[in-house]
RODO-2510 file (C-alpha; in nm, 4 decimals, decimal comma):
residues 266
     n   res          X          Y          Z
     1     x     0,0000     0,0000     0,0000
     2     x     0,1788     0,3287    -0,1065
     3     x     0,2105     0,5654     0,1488
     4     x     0,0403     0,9490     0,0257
     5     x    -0,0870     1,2054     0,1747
     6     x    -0,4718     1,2350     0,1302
     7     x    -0,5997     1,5657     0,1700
     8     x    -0,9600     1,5005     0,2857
     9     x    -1,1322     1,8898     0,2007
    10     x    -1,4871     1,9871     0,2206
    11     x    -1,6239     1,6541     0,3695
    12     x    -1,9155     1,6233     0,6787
    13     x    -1,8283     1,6472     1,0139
    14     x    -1,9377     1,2849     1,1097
    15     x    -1,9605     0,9983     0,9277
    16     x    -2,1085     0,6685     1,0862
    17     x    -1,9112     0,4820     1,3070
    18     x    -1,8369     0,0804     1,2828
    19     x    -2,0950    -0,1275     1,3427
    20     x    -2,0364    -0,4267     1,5298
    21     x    -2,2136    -0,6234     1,3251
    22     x    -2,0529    -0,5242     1,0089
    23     x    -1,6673    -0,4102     1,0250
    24     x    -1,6302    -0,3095     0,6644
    25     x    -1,9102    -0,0248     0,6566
    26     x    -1,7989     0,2613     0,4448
    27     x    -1,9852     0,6287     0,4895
    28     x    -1,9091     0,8800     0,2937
    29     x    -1,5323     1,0009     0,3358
    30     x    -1,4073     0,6501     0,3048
    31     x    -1,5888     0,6267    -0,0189
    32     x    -1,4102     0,8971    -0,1108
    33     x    -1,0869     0,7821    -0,0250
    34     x    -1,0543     0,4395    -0,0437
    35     x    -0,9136     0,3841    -0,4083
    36     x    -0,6164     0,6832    -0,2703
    37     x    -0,5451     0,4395     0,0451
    38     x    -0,6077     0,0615    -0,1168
    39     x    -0,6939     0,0702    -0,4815
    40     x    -0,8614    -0,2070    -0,6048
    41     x    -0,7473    -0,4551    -0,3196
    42     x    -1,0893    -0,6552    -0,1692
    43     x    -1,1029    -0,6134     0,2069
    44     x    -1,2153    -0,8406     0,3817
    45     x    -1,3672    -0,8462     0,7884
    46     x    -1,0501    -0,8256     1,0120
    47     x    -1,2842    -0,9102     1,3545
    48     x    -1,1870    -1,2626     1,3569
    49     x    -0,8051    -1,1962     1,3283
    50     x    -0,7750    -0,9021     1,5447
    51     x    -0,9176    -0,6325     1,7765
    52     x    -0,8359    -0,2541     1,7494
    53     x    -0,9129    -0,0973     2,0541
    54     x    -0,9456     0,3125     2,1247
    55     x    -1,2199     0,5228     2,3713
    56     x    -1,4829     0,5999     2,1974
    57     x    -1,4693     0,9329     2,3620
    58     x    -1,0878     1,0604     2,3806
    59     x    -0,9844     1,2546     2,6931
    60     x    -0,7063     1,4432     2,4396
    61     x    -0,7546     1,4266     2,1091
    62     x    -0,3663     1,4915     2,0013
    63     x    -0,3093     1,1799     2,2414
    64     x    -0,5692     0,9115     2,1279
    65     x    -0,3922     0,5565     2,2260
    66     x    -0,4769     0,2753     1,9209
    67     x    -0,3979    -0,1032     2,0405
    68     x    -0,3855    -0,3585     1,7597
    69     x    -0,4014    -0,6833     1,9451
    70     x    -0,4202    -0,9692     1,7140
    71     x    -0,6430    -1,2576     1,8049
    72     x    -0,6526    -1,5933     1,5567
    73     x    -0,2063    -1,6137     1,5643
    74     x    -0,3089    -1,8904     1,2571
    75     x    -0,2110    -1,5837     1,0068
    76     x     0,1043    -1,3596     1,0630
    77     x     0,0115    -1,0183     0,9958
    78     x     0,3258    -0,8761     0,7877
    79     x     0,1965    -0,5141     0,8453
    80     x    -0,0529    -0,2888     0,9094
    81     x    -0,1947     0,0549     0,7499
    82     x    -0,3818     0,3255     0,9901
    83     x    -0,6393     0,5518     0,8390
    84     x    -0,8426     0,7953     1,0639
    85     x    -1,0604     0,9176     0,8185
    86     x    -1,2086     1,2414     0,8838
    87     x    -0,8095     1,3953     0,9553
    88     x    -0,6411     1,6486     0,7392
    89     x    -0,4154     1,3382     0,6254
    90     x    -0,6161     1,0834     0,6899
    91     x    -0,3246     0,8322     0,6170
    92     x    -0,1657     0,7986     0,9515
    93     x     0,0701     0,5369     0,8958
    94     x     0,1734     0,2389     0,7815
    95     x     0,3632    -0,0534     0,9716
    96     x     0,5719    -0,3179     0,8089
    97     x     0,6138    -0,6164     1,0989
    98     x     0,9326    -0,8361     1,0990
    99     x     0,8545    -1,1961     1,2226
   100     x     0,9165    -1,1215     1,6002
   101     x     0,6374    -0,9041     1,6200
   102     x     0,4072    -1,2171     1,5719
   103     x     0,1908    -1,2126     1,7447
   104     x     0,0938    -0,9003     1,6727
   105     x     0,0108    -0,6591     1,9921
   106     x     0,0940    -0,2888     1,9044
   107     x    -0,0187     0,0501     2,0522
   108     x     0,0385     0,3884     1,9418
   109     x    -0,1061     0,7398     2,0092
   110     x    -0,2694     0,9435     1,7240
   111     x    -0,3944     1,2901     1,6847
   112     x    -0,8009     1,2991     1,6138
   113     x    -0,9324     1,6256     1,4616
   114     x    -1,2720     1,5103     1,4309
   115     x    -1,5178     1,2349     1,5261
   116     x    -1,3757     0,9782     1,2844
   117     x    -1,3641     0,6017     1,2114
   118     x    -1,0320     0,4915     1,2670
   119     x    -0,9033     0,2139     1,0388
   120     x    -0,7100    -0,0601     1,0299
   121     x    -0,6121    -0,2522     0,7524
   122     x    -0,3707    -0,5576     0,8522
   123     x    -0,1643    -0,7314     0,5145
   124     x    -0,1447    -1,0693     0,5370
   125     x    -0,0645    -1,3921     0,3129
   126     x    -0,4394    -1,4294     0,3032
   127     x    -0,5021    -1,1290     0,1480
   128     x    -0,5988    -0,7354     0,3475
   129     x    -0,8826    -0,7565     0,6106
   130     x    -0,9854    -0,4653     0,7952
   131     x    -1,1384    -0,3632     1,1447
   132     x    -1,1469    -0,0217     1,3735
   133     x    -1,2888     0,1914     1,5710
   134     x    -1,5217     0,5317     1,5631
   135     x    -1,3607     0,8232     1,8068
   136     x    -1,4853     1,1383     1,9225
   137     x    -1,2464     1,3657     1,9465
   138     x    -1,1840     1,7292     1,7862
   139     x    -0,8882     1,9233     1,7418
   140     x    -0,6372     1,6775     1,7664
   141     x    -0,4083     1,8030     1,4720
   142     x    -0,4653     2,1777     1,5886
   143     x    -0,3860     2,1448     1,9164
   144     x    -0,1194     2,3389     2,1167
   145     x     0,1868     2,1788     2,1725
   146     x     0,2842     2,0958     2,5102
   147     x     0,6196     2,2812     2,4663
   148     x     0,7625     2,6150     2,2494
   149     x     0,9447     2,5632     1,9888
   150     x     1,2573     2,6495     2,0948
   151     x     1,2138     2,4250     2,3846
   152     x     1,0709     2,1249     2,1793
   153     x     1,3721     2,1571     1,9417
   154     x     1,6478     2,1393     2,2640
   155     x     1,5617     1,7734     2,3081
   156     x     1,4737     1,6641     1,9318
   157     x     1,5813     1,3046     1,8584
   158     x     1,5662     1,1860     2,2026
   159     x     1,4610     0,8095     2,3261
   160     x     1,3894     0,6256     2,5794
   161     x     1,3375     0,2298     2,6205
   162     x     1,0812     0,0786     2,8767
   163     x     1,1333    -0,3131     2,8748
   164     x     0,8498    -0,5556     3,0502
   165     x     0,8071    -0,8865     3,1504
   166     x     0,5530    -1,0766     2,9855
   167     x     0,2164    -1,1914     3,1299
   168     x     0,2287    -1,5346     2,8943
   169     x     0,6167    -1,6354     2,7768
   170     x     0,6101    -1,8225     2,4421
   171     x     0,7244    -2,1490     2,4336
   172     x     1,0637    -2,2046     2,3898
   173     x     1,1208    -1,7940     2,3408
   174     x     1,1117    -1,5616     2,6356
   175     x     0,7935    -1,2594     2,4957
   176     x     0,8799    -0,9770     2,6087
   177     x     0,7121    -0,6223     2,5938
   178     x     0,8238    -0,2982     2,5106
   179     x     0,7289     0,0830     2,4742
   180     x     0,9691     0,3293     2,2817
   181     x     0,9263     0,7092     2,3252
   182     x     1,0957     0,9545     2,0976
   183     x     1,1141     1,3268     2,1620
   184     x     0,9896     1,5066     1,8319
   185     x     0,6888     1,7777     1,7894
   186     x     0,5290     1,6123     1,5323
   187     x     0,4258     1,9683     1,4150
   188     x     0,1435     1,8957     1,1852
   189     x     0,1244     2,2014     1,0201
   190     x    -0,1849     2,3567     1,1795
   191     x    -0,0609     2,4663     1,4930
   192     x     0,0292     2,7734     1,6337
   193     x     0,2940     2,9340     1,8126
   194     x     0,1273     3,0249     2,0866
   195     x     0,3639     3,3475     2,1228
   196     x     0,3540     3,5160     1,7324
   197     x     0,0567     3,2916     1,6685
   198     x     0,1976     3,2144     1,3509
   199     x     0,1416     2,9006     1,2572
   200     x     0,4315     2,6500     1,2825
   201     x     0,5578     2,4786     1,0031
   202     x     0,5353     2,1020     0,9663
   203     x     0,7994     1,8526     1,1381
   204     x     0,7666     1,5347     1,1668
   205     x     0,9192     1,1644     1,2041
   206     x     0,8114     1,0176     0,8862
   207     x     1,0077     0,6916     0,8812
   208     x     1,1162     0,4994     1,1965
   209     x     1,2882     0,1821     1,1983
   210     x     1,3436    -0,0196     1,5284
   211     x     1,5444    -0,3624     1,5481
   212     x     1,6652    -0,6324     1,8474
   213     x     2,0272    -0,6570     1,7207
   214     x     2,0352    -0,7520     1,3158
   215     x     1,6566    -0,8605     1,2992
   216     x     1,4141    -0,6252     1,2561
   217     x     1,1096    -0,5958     1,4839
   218     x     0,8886    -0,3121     1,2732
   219     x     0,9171    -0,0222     1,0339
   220     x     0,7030     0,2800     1,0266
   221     x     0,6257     0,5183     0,7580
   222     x     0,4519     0,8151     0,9129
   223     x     0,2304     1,1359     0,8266
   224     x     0,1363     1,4595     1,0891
   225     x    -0,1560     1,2188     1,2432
   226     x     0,1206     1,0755     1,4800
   227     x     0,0967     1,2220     1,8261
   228     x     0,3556     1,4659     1,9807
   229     x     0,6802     1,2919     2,1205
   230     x     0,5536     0,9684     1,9621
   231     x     0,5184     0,6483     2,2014
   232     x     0,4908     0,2735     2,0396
   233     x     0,4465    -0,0159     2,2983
   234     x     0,4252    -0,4184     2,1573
   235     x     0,5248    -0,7681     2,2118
   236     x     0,8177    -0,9022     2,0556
   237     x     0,9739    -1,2693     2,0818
   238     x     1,2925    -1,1662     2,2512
   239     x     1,5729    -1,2827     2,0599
   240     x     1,9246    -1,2922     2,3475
   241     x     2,0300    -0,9259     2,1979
   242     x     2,2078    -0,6977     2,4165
   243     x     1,9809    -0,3769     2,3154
   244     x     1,7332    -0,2488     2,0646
   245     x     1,8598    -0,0033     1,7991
   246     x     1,6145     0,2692     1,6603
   247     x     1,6557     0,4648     1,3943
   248     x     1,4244     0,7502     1,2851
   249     x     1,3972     1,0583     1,0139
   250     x     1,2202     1,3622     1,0065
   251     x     1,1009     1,6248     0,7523
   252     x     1,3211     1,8287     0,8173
   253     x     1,6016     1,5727     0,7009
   254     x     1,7275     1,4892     1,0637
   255     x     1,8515     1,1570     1,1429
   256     x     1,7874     1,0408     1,5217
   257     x     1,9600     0,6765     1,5453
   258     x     2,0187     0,5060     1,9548
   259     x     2,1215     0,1989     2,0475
   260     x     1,9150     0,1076     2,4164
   261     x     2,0245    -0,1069     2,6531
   262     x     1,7421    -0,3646     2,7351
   263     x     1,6731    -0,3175     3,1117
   264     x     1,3828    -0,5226     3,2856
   265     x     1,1126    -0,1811     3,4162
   266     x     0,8747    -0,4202     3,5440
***
């Protein structure tokens, strides 16, 4: 699925959220943008192989976590494309998955500018299959950020690792779980600086690759619909290395790359 980003202009406010019942229903913006996203592929109902799970009425929209949690592990899910449709770009992201990941059990934070169905469509052997979510949430691409500029800029590029123990090992391979957090803006575009109120021009990580040694865990190729100081937390076969490296780029043609230590939080 190519990554672009889809300007979604004069379209309603709302469009109906995902029934239970039936996954796959459209509404009007998807309509409209669902040859940009997938083309001709046929999408079939995700709900058997996995879950997505978000409020259905966010506390910040420019903070909205997503959870992928994949349910039937009979089909490895090589990666996964994000589409909140009602956003300025409604392309979020998309994930490539290396075999580690499998299981897949992901969470990120998204910005919400509008009450929107949020997609998910996972790629597998099988074919695409799709599930998600409707959110309330306005403003999420506008909103302040929590830091100036200036400030914001003084600690660009820089991550943290939180390591976990697992609630379930896999056999023979210890699981482990883990939540990255990079320090970057993530200025979409549309927000002001709260001092000048001029509005800020866009920054943000738009590809991010994170391995355990020489294997890679996932890739990410990313649009302004990622949150502020971006946070990714999943489940990962642990494979003996000594650390995780990351490696990220921005707009802006910065190159953030870390090597962290795996260290046991809790």
């Amino acid at each position: 699925m190519r990554l672009s980003y889809v300007i979604a202009a004069a379209l309603s406010l709302t469009t109906p959220g995902f029934a239970q019942e039936n996954p796959l229903a459209d509404g009007e913006t998807w309509d409209m943008l669902r040859g940009d996203i997938v083309g001709d592929t046929v999408l079939q109902d995700g709900s058997d192989l996995f879950t997505v799970d978000a409020p259905y009425r966010a506390n910040d929209a420019a903070t909205v976590p997503v959870v992928i949690r994949q349910t039937d592990p009979s089909l490895q899910i090589e990666g996964v494309t994000v589409v909140i449709d009602e956003n300025p770009a409604p392309l979020a992201a998309t994930f490539a998955f290396g075999d580690a990941m499998g299981p897949i059990d992901f969470e990120m934070r998204v910005r919400v500018n509008q009450y929107s169905n949020v997609r998910v469509i996972a790629d597998t052997a099988d074919g695409a299959y799709m599930a998600g979510r409707f959110v309330k949430a306005s403003g999420g691409c506008s909103a302040p950020a929590s830091r100036d500029p200036q400030s914001a800029l003084s600690t660009l590029g820089q991550m943290r690792l939180r390591q976990f123990a697992a609630d379930t090992p896999a056999v023979n391979t210890p699981r482990r779980e883990a939540q990255i957090m990079i320090r970057h803006p993530n200025y979409s575009g549309l927000q002001r600086d709260q001092v000048t109120q001029l509005f800020i021009g866009a920054q943000f990580i738009d590809t991010l690759e994170v391995r355990q040694g020489d294997d890679l865990l996932f890739t990410m190729e990313g649009g302004i619909s990622i949150s502020e100081n971006p946070v990714f937390r999943f489940s990962y076969d642990d494979n003996g290395a000594a650390a995780l490296t990351v490696r990220a780029t921005d707009t802006d043609g910065n190159t953030f790359a870390r090597t962290l230590p795996k260290s046991l939080d809790g």
